[in-house]
C-alpha positions in Angstrom: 63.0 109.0 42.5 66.2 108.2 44.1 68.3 110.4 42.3 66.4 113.1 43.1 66.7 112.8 46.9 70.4 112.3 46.2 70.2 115.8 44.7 68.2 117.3 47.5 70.5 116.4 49.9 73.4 117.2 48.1 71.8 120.4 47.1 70.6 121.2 51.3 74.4 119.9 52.4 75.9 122.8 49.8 73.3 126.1 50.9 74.7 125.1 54.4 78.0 124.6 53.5 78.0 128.0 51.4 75.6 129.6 54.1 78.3 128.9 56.9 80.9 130.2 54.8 79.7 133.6 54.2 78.5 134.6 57.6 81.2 133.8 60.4 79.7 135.5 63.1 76.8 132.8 63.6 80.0 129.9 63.8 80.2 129.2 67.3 84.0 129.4 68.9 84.6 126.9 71.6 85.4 128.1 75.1 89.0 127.6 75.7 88.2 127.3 79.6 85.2 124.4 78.7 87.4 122.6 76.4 90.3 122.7 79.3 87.9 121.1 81.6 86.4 118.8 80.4 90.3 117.5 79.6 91.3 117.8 82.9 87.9 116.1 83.8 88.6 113.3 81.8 92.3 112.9 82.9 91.1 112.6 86.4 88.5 110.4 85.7 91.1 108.2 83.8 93.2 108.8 86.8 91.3 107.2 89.3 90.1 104.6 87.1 93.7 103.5 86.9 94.0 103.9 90.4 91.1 102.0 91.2 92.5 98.9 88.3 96.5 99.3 90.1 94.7 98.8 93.8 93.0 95.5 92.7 95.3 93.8 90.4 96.0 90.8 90.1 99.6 90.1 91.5 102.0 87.1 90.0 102.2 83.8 92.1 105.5 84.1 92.8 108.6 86.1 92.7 111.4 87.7 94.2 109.3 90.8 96.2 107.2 87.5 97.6 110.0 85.4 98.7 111.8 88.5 100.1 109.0 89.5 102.0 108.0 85.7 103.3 111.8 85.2 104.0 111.5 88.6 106.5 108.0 86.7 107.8 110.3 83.3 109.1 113.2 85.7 110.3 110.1 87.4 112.4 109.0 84.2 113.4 112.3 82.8 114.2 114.1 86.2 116.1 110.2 87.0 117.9 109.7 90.5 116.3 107.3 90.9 114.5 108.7 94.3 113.0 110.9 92.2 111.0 108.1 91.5 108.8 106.0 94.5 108.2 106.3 94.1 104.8 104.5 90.7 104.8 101.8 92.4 106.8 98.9 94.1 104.7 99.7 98.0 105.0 97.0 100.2 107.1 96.8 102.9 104.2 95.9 99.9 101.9 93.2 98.8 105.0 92.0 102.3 105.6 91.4 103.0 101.8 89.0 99.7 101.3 87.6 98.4 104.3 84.1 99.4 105.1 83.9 100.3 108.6 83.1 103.4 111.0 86.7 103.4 112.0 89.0 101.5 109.9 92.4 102.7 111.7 91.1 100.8 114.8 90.1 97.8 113.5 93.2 97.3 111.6 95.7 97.9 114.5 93.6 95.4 116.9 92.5 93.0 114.1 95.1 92.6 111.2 98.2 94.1 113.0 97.1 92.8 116.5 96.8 89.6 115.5 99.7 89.2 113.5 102.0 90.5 116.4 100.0 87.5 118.7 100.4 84.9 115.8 104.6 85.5 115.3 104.9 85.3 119.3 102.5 82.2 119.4 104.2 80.4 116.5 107.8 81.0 117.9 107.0 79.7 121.0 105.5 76.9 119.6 108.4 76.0 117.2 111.2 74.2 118.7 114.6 75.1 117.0 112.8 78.4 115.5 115.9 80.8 116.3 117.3 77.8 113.2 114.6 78.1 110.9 116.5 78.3 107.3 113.9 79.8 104.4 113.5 77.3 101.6 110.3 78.4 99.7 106.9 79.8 99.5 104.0 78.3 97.5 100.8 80.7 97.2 97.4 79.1 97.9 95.4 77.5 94.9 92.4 79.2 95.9 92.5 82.6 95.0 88.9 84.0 94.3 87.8 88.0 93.9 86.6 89.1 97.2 82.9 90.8 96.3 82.5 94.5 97.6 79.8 94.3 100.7 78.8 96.3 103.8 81.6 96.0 106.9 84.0 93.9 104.4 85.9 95.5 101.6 84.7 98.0 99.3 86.9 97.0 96.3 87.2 93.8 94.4 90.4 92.6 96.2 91.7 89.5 95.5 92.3 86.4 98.3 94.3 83.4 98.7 94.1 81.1 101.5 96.4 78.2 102.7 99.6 79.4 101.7 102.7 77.7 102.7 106.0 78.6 103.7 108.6 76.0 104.1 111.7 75.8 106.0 113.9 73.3 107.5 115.3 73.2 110.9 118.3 71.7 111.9 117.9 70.2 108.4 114.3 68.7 109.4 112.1 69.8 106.4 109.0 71.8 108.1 106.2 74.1 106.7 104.1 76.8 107.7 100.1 77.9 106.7 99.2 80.7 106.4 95.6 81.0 106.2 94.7 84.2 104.1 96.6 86.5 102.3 95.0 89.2 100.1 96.4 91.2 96.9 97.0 95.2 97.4 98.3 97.2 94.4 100.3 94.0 92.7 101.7 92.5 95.8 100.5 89.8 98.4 100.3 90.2 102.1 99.4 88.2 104.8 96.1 89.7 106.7 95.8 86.1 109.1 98.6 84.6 110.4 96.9 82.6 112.6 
């Protein structure tokens, strides 16, 4: 009984086979436009996925971008101008793109960038010999968890690090500096709370 059904399909597979063969008209010929857009539909879906993946990445612990960019944070500190450090600070295109809020712009010049500006003129006033401060090293937090998407927060998985440190010396007096929350845009850490 099995053979036979091996034959019956071999035999069905062949008339079709044949059957296609000899009439060429009834083969369908893909659309060259369809088959063009559903590649470019999958390239951009690709696309963005990667986009999505580079915007929450995990960034390393350390590095020479980091210390650069916490070096420019104590020369902020130390001179009082905050502009020194904009590249410590977390961009605004990088707030804009995944913070859910009605306006996004807004909150991030009075929140993040408002507040940083306040925290570098509190904390070189507060620092005697600051104008001396001398970079030594920067240590990232040991908590860093996966912020979870939700209403007025972020809208992407982001990561987050909190109590950071920065240490200097002044005058050769060994000193540090917290920073309470830094969070992870595109491979790169930046403080979002200085204070």
């Amino acid at each position: 009984m099995r053979g036979v059904r091996v034959l019956v399909v071999v035999a069905a597979v062949s008339a079709a086979t044949v059957g296609g063969c000899s009439d060429k008209s009834a083969a369908a010929t893909p659309d060259a436009a369809a088959v063009l857009q559903n590649r470019l539909q999958d390239a951009d879906a690709g696309a963005r996925a990667s986009e999505a993946l580079e915007d929450t990445a995990m960034p390393a612990s350390s590095g020479d971008d980091l210390d650069t960019r916490m070096r420019h944070l104590l020369e902020a500190i130390s001179q009082d101008n905050p502009d020194l450090a904009s590249d410590a600070l977390f961009p605004r295109d990088a707030y804009v793109a995944t913070r859910d809020s009605s306006d996004p712009q807004k909150l991030w010049d009075k929140k993040v960038s408002g507040g940083f500006r306040r925290a570098v003129e509190r904390l070189h006033k507060r620092t005697k010999g600051a104008a001396r401060a001398r970079f030594v090293s920067f240590e990232l937090g040991h908590s860093i968890v996966q912020i979870t998407p939700k209403k007025r927060d972020f809208k992407k998985p982001l990561w987050r690090v909190k109590h950071s440190k920065l240490s200097f010396t002044i005058d050769g007096k060994a000193r540090h500096l917290d920073i309470p929350e830094m969070i992870a845009w595109r491979g790169a850490w930046y403080v979002t709370r200085l204070r």
